[in-house]
C-alpha positions as CSV (number, residue, x, y, z in Angstrom):
1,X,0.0,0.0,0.0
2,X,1.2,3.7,-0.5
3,X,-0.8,6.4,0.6
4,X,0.5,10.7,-0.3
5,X,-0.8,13.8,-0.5
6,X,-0.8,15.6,-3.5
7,X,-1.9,19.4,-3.3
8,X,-1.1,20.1,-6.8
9,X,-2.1,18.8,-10.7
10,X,-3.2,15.1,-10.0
11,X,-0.8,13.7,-12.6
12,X,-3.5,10.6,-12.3
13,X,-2.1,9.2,-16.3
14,X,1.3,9.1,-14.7
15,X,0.5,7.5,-11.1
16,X,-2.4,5.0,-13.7
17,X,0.9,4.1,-15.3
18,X,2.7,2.8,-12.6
19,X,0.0,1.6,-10.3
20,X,-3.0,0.2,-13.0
21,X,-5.5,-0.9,-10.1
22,X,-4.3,2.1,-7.9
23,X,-7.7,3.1,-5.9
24,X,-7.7,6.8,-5.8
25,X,-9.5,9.1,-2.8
26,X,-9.9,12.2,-3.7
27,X,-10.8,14.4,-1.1
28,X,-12.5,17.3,-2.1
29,X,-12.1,21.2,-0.1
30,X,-14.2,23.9,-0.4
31,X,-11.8,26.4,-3.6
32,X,-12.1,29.4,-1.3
33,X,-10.9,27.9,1.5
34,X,-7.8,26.7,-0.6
35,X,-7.5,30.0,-1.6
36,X,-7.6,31.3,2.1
37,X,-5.3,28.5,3.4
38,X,-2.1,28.6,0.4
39,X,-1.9,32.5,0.8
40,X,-1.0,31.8,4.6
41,X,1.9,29.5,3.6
42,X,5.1,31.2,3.8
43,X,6.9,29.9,0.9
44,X,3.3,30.8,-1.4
45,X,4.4,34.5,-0.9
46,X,7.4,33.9,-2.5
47,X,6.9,31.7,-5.0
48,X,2.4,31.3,-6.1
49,X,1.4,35.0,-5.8
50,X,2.6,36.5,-8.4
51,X,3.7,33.8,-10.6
52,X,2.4,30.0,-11.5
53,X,3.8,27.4,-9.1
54,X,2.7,24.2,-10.5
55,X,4.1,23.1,-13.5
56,X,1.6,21.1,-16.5
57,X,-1.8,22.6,-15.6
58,X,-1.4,25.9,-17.7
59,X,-1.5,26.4,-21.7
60,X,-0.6,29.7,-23.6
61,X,-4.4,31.5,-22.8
62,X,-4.0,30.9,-19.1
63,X,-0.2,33.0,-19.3
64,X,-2.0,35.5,-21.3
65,X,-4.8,35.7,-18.3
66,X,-1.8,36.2,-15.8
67,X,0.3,38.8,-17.6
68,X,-3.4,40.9,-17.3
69,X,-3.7,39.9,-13.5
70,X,-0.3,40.2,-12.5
71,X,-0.7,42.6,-9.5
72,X,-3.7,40.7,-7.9
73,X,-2.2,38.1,-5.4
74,X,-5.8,36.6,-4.5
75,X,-6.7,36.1,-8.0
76,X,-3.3,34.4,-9.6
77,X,-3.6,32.0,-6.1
78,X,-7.3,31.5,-6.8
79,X,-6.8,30.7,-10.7
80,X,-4.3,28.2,-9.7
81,X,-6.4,26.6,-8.1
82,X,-9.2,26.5,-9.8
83,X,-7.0,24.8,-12.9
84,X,-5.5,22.4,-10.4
85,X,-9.5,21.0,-9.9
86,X,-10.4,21.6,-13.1
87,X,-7.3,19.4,-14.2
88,X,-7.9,16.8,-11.7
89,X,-11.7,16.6,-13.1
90,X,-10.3,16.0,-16.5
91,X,-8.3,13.5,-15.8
92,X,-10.9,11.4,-14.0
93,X,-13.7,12.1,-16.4
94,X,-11.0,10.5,-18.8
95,X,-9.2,7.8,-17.3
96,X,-12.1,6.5,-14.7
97,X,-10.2,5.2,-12.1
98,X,-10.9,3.4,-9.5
99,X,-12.1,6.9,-7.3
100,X,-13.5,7.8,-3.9
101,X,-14.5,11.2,-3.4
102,X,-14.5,12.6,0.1
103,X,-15.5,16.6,1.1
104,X,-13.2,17.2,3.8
105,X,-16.3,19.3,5.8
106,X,-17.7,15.4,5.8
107,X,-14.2,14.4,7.5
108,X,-14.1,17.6,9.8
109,X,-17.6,16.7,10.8
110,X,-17.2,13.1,11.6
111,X,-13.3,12.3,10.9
112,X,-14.0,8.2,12.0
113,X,-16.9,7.8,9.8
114,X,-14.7,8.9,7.1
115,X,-11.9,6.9,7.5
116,X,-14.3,3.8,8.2
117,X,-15.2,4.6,4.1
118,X,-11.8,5.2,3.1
119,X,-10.7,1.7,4.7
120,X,-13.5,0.1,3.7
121,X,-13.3,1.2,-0.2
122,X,-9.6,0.4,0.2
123,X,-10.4,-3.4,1.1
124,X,-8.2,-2.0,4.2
125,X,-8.5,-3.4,7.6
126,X,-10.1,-1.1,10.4
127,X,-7.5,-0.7,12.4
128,X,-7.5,0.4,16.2
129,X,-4.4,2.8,15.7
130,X,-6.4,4.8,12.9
131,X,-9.2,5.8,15.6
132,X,-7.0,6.1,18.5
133,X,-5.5,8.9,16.4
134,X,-8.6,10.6,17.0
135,X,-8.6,9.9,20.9
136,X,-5.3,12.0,21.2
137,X,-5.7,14.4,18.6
138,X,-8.2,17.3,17.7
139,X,-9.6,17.5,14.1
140,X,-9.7,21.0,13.4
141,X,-11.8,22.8,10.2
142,X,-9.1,24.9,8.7
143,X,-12.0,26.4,6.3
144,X,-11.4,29.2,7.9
145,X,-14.7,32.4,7.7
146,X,-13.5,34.0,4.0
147,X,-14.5,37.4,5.5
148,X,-12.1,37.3,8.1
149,X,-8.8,36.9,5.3
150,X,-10.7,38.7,1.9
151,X,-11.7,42.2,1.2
152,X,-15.5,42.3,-0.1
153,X,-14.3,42.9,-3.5
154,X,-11.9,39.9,-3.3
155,X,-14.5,37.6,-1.5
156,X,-16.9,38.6,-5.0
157,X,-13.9,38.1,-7.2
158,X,-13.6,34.3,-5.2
159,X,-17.2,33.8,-5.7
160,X,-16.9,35.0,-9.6
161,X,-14.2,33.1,-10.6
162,X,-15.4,29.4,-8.7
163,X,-19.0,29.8,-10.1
């Protein structure tokens, strides 16, 4: 079994190549959110705010769209991320793997239930140690209130853009 996170394009042909009957989750988090959460991340500031980060998600139009946006931080983060899931779509809509979607508000709400349907799908075993987890530790929602990070104007730009 392997089991990673990946926060960027999916590159689902490539992991299908190596692992054929690979059983995908794919947990699914609110776009704004996203948003919210990357421009808190130190090394974002640097390197996804005013330039694209991820590599194989973009084609000439979406450099053309940046070069128009290039002084609006929460829109180049938020367009990035809105090609990343629109990528990741793609790619399942095309290759149909073997796929488990998740919303992670299901997993913040009830974090063993979730993991009982990951296991499960997985033709995993329920083990103990994955719900003791929960008896030491706190599952907190980091979908943290948009209004509290965005402007008014960004949090309609948000809206606009993810619609």
């Amino acid at each position: 079994r392997l089991a990673f996170k990946i926060t960027g394009p999916s590159r689902l042909s490539y992991l299908l190549s190596i692992f054929p009957d690979a059983k995908v989750v794919h947990i699914a988090r609110d776009p704004i959110a996203v948003v919210n959460s990357l421009m808190r991340v130190p090394f974002w500031k640097t390197r996804g705010m005013t330039s694209f980060w991820w590599k194989g998600a973009y084609d000439d139009s979406d450099y053309e769209w940046l070069e128009s946006h290039k002084s609006d931080s929460v829109q180049i983060t938020a367009y990035q991320v809105k090609r990343v899931i629109e990528v990741t779509k793609t790619e399942i809509d095309k290759l149909r793997p073997d796929a488990l979607r998740i919303k992670y508000s299901n997993f913040v709400e009830n974090p063993e239930k979730t993991i009982e349907e990951i296991l499960s799908y997985a033709n995993l075993s329920q083990d103990k140690a994955c719900f003791d987890y929960f008896k030491k530790n706190k599952i907190y929602n980091q979908n943290k209130k948009n209004e509290t990070f965005f402007s008014p104007e960004d949090q309609r730009k948000l809206v606009d853009l993810f619609e």
